[in-house]
C-alpha positions as CSV (number, residue, x, y, z in Angstrom):
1,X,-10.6,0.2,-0.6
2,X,-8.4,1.1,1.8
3,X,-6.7,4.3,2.0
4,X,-3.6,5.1,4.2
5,X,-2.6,9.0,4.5
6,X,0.9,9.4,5.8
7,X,1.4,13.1,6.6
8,X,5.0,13.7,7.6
9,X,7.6,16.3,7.6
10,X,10.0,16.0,4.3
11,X,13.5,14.5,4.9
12,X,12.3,10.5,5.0
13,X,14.3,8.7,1.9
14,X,12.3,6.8,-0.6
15,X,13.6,3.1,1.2
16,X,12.3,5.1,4.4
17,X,9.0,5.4,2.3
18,X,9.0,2.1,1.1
19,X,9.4,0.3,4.2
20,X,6.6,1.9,6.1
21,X,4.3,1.5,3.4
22,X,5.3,-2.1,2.9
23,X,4.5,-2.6,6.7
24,X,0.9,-0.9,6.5
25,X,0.3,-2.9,3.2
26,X,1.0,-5.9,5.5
27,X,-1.3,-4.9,8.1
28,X,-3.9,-3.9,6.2
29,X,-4.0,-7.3,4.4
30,X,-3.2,-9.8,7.4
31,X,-5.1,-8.2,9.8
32,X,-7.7,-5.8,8.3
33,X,-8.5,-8.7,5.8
34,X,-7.9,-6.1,2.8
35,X,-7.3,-7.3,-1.1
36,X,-3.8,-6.6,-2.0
37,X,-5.1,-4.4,-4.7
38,X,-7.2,-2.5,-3.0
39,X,-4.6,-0.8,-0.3
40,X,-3.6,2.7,-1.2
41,X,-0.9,4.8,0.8
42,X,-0.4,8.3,0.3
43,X,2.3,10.0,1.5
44,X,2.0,13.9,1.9
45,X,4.5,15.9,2.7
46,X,3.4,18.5,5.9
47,X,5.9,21.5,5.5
48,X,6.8,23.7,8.6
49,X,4.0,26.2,9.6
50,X,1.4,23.9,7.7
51,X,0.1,22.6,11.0
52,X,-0.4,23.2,14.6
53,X,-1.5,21.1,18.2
54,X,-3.9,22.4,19.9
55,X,-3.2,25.8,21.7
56,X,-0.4,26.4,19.3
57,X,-0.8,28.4,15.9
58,X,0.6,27.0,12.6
59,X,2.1,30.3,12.0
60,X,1.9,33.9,12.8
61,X,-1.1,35.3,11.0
62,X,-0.3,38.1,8.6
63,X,-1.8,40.9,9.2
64,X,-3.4,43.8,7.1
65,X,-2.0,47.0,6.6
C-alpha cells in the first residue's frame, strides 16, 4: 500500500489539500503502477519550533532551574 506523508506548515486550504493529493494519487497509480485503493495520503500539520535543518535547533531548549 502506498503511503504518502505530507508534513507542512498549517495555512494550505482544504482545495489546496485536495489538489496535491489528487496529483500524488495520480502519480502513484500512472507511474508507480499502485491500485487506486491502495494510495493513502496523510497530511500532518508541522507547527513552528516542531522541526529543524541541520545546524539549526527547533527551539530554544528549556532549561532547569
Amino acid at each position: 500500500m502506498p503511503t504518502v506523508i505530507v508534513y507542512w506548515s498549517p495555512g494550505r486550504s482544504p482545495e489546496q489539500k485536495h489538489r496535491v493529493s489528487q496529483r500524488i494519487y495520480e502519480a502513484l497509480i500512472e507511474d508507480g503502477g499502485a491500485r487506486p485503493e491502495d494510495v493513502l495520503v496523510i497530511f500532518q500539520k508541522i507547527e513552528a519550533g516542531d522541526a529543524a535543518r541541520p545546524g539549526a535547533a527547533a527551539s530554544k531548549p528549556v532549561e532547569d532551574d
